[in-house]
MILO-943678 format. One record per residue (C-alpha): residue in one letter; x, y, z. Coordinates in steps of 0.001 Angstrom, whole numbers, plus 500000, padded with zeros to 6 digits. Example, Ala and Ser with C-alpha at 12.3 -4.5 7.8 and 13.67 -1.06 7.14 Angstrom:
<recs>
a512300495500507800 s513670498940507140 
</recs>
This chain:
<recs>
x510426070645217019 x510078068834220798 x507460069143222923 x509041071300226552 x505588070622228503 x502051069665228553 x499083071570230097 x495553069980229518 x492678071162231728 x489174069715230903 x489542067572228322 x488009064093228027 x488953062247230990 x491610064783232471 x490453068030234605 x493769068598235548 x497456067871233931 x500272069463233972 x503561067964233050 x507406069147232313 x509145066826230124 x512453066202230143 x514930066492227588 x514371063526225667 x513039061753222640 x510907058669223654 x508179059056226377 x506086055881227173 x502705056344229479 x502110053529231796 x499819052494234080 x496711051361235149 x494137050894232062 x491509054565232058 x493977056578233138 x494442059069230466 x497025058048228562 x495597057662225670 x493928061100226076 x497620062797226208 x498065062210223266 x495120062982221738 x495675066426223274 x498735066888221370 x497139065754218235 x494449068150218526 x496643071252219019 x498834070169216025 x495787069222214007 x496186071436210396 x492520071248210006 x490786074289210754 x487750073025210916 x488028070414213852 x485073068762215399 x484399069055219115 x481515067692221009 x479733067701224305 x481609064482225308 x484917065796224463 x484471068138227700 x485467066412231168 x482158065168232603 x480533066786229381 x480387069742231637 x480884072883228654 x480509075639231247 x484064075053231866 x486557075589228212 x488558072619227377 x492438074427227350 x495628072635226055 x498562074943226304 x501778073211224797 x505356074304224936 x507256073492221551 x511067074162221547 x513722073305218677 x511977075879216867 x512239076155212784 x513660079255212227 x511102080796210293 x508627080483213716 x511076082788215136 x511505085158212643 x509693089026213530 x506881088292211042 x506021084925212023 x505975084325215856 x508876086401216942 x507268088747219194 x505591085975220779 x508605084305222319 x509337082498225255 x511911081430227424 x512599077414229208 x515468076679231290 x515970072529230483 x517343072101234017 x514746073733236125 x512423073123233570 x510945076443234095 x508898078772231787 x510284082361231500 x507843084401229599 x511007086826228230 x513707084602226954 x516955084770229714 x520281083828229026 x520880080174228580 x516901079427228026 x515829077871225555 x513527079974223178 x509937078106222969 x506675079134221696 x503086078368224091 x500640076919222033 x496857077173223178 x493918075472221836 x490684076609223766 x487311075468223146 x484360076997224522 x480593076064224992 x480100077058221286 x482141074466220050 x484625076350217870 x488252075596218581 x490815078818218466 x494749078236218319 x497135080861219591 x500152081619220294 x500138083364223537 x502368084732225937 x501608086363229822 x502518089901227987 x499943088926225703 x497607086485226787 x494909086973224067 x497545085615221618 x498167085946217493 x496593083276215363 x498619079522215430 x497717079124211364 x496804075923210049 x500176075637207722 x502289076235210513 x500364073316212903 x501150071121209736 x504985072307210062 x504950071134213393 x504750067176211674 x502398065341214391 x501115062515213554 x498914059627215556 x499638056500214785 x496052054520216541 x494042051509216288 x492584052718212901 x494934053666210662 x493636052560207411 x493660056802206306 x496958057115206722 x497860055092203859 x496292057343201413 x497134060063199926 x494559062628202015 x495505065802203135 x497495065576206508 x498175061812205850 x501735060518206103 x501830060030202937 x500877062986202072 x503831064752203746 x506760062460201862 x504889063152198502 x507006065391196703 x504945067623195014 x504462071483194542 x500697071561194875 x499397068051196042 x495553068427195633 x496875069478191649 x498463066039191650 x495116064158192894 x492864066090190495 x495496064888187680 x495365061746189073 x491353061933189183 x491604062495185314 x493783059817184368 x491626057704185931 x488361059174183732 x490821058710180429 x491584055219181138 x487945053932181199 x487690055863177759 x489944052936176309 x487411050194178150 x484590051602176871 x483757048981174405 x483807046409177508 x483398047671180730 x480915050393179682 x479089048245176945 x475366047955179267 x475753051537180460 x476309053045177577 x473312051287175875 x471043052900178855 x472944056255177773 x471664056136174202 x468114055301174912 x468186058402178193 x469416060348174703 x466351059570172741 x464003060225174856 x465652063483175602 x465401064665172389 x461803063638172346 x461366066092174804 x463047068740173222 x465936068910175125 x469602069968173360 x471940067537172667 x475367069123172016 x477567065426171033 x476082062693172605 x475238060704175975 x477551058114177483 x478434056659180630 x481323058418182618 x482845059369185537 x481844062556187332 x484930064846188340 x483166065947190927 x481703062657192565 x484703060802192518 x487361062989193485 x490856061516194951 x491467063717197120 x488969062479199721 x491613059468200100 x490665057498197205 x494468057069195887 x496039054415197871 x498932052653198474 x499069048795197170 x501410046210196838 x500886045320193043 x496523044741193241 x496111044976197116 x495548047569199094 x497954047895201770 x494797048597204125 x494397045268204472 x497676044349205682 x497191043067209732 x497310045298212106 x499932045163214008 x502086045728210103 x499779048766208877 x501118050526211572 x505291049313211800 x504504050162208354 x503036054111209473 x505545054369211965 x508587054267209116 x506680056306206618 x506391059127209463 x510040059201209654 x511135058679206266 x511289062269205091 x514794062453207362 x515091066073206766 x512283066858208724 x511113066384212413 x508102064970213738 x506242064000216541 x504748060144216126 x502477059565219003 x502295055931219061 x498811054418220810 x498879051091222268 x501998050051220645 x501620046234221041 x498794045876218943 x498955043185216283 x502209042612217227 x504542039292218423 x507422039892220735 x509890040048218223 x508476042201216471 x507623045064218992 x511569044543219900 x512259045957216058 x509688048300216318 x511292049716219026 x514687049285217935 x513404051467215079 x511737054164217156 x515231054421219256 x517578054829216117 x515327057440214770 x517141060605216023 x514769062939213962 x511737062055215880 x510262062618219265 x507676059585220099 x504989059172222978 x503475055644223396 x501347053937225111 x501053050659225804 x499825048011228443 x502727044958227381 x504901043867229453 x506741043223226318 x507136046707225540 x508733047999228865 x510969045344228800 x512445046550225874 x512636050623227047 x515182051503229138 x513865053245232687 x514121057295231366 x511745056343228715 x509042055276230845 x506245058110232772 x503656056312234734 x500331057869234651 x498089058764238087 x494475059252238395 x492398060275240949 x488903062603240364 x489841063540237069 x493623064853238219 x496243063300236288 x499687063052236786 x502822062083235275 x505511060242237147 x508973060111236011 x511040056368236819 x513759058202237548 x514980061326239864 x516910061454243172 x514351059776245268 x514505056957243417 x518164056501243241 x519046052457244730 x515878051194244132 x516916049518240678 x514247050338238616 x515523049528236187 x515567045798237149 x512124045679238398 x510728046828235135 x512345043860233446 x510987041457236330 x508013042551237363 x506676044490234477 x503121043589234950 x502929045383237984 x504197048327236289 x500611048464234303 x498519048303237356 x497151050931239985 x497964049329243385 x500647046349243552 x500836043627246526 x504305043071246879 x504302039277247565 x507577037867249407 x506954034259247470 x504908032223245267 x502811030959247894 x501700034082249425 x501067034883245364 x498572031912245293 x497079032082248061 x495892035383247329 x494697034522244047 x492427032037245967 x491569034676248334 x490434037129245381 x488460034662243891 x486392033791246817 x485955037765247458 x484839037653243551 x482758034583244305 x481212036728247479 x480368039700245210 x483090041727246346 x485374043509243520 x487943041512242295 x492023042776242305 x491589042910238463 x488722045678238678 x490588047294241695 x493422047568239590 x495564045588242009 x498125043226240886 x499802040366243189 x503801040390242713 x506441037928243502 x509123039216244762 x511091035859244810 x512246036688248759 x511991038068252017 x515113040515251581 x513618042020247868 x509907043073249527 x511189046351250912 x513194047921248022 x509887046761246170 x507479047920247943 x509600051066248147 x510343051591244744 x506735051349243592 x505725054035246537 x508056056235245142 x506554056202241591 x503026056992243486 x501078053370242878 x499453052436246368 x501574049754247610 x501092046343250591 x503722044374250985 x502522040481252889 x505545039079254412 x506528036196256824 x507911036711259883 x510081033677260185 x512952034998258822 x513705038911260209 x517515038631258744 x515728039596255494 x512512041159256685 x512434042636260155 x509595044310262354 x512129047619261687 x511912047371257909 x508133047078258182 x507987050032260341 x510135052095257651 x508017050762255069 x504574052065256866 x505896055227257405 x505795055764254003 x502070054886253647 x502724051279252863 x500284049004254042 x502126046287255750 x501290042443256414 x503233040679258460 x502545037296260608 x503211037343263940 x505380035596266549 x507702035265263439 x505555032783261454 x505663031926258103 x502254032011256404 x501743027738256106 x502389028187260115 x500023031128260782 x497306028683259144 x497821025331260772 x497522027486263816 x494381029745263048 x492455027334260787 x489644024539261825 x491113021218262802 x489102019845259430 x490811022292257348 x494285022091258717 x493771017713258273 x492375018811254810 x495720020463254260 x497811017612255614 x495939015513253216 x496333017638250393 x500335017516250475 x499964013683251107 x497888012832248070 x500209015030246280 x503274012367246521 x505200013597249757 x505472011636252954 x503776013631255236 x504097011425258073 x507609011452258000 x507530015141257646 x505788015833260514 x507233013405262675 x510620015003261605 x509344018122263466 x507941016862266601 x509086013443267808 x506017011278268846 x503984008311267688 x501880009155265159 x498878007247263049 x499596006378259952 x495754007745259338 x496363011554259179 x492667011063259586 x492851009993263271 x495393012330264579 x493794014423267341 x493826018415267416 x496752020004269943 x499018023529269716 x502030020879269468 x500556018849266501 x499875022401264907 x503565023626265379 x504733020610264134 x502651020573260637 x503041024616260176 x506647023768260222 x507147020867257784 x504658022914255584 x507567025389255200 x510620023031255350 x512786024459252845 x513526020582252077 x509959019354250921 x507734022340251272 x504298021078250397 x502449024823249238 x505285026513247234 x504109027130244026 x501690029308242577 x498800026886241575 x499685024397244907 x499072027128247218 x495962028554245044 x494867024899245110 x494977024841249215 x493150028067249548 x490607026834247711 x490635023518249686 x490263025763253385 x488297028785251633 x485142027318253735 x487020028065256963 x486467031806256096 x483299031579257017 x483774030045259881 x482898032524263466 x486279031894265345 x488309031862262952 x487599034997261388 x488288036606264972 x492004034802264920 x495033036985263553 x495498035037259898 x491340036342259226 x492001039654260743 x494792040392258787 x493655039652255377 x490487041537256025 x492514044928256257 x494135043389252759 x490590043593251602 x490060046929253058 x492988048229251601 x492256047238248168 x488785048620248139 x489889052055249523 x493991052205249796 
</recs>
């Protein structure tokens, strides 16, 4: 069975979600850390749940508000065909058209016949499953057996259950047995025989206590029918709570790492190939190397039973997903949506290849598309003297800087990542308007981008020698000269006049300024272009931010709608 769409409304962290999937197998929520993911898929793992006895608390309503039900409705297609027969769930269903993806509540030609699932929880606490339909929106009874049929399983951070034999556990399900609790309480037994052959050993002190509890019972006049002894109680110790587990010769597997209790999970789900499942997968990465999330994965997409949603926050993992697997999630006030990486409008943008170069960005709420590495450092100096000043911090904004290694890749950036709904500013020079011109920053605000973009075509080192104090533009100069490059020379290549060999002594004009803007950027010897140099000469000028006139000059101005952007873009 696949999952056709997802409606959650009040649950946990989500107020609001509805989502049509599309005809696939592997789903992998992105985004921006709080964001629900995680809570997806404990939605689905709650309808699917085969206990009928589920707990639900206070917290488990959105804001812990219960005057409003938690409600996750779930369409399930690829029906087993005794869900459709007349005296299962026939009269209950539904039609879904794959292309339009929509819901038809009387099957139509060509639709795909799918079954709504509802679990509803009220103030009282007591979760009901239907099956419902709009001709019948009170519903039948969703049985426990047939939520087991279903074959959902959560594969999370604690997964040491699942490799027992409990009910519901994966395990469990590739046990062949008629009557599996039979099997446990056999198992239970053979356990209570076994220490019958130890007795003389392991039961020696017990049994010693057992004789003189017997005395002194029959002291007291109470019957003896054989004869007291130490034993196990049936009834205390049963397997079936999840005592039976799975070892490798004397250990139990529960104590394998991480990261290989649940690669290990993620096989058992599938192993029982006649069947399907649902795995939902949480925080993939976990535990795991590189190479080893690339077989996990290559696992996952050879697995043609199966229908998987992950999560993760690795760049590792979205690297090795192609773009139709991956679904960025949105929040805002508690309304969450899902965003496909594919569809018409984002057709040219090469998704595809940004995922595999700027992944990171991927996992964030808001992205600065960077057009180098020095506008990339000098913004990471710039956050941390905002963090320094109090101020929130790109990390807690959820705002990540990105390189995008040239002028003429910031605009397909910066519109691919507006397309797939993250808030998006693109900073830019203005010295080179072949590759990024005043027109492709006007096409890029009109679609809500914030754009930053120096003036009088200036790159940012020449925006700086201009706006900055004289001391921090001859801390600058000083900088790249105690770094190993012949300033001098540099700057006398740009404006030819006698200059002291003291950088120290050189007096403050516009045409001095020109001239060291401009060998700062020399594509022969530029002195800032790396990340860490240019973080390094931010935090060499950072004083100059607090410095009256030149937070009225364009360089200040402009960063200060950055900041206002990031608080409240």
């Amino acid at each position: 069975m696949k999952i056709r769409k997802i409606s959650i409304q009040n649950f946990r962290g989500i107020k609001q979600l509805e989502w049509n999937l599309p005809d696939q197998k592997i789903f992998c929520l992105i985004g921006k850390g709080d964001s629900a993911k995680s809570t997806v898929l404990e939605a689905i793992r709650c309808v699917f749940n085969p206990q009928w006895n589920l707990a639900f608390n206070d917290s488990d309503f959105h804001l812990c508000k219960t005057d409003g039900r938690i409600q996750i409705e779930i369409i399930i297609g690829d029906l087993l065909d005794e869900f459709c027969s007349e005296q299962r769930y026939g009269a209950h269903l539904r039609g879904w058209d794959r292309i339009t993806s929509t819901l038809h509540d009387e099957p139509e030609d060509h639709d795909e016949v799918v079954l709504s699932v509802r679990l509803s929880v009220a103030k009282d606490l007591e979760p009901k499953w239907k099956i419902v339909t709009a001709r019948n929106p009170d519903g039948v009874d969703f049985r426990s057996a047939d939520r087991a049929k279903v074959n959902v399983g959560l594969i999370g951070s604690y997964s040491e259950k699942q490799l027992t034999w409990a009910a519901g556990t994966a395990l469990a399900r590739i046990t062949e047995s008629d009557n599996l609790n039979e099997s446990l309480v056999d198992a239970t037994r053979a356990a209570r025989s076994s220490l019958d052959g130890q007795r003389a050993v392991a039961l020696k002190n017990f049994d010693a206590a057992a004789t003189r509890s017997e005395a002194v019972a029959k002291k007291l006049g109470i019957p003896v029918d054989d004869s007291f002894k130490a034993h196990l109680d049936l009834g205390s110790i049963s397997i079936r709570v999840g005592g039976l587990t799975l070892h490798d010769g004397d250990m139990p597997l529960r104590q394998l790492g991480l990261g290989s209790r649940r690669m290990l999970l993620c096989g058992i789900q599938k192993e029982n190939l006649e069947e399907q499942h649902i795995t939902l997968f949480d925080e993939l990465e976990l535990g795991l190397e590189p190479h080893r999330i690339a077989r996990l994965i290559k696992h996952i997409k050879d697995d043609a039973t199966g229908q998987y949603f992950l999560t993760t926050h690795s760049p590792s993992v979205l690297r090795e997903l192609t773009v139709e697997q991956l679904h960025v999630v949105h929040k805002a006030a508690g309304n969450v949506e899902v965003v496909a990486t594919t569809g018409k409008e984002l057709e040219g943008l090469n998704i595809q290849g940004h995922v595999r170069s700027s992944a990171e960005a991927f996992l964030s709420m808001k992205v600065i598309v960077c057009e180098g590495a020095t506008e990339v450092g000098f913004l990471r100096g710039l956050d941390n003297l905002w963090a320094a000043s109090s101020l929130a911090p790109f990390s807690y904004l959820g705002a990540v800087l990105l390189d995008a290694h040239g002028a003429s890749k910031v605009k397909s950036l910066a519109s691919g990542f507006k397309a797939l709904h993250y808030e998006v500013c693109a900073v830019a020079d203005g010295d080179a308007p072949a590759q990024f011109s005043p027109q492709d920053a006007e096409d890029l605000t009109a679609k809500g981008i914030e754009v930053l973009i120096w003036s009088d075509q200036l790159a940012l080192e020449q925006r700086a020698m201009f706006d900055l104090p004289w001391a921090s533009v001859q801390a600058s100069v000083k900088l790249a000269q105690d770094s190993g490059l012949d300033v001098h020379a540099n700057v006398r290549s740009k404006w030819n006049v006698e200059l002291d060999m003291d950088i120290m002594k050189w007096v403050d004009s516009r045409d001095l300024r020109k001239a060291i803007g401009d060998a700062a950027k020399a594509k022969a010897s530029p002195w800032f272009k790396t990340i860490s140099d240019a973080q390094t000469w931010f935090e060499l000028i950072a004083p100059a931010f607090d410095d009256p006139e030149f937070k009225q000059r364009e360089m200040a101005t402009k960063l200060s709608r950055l900041r206002v952007w990031a608080d409240h873009g």
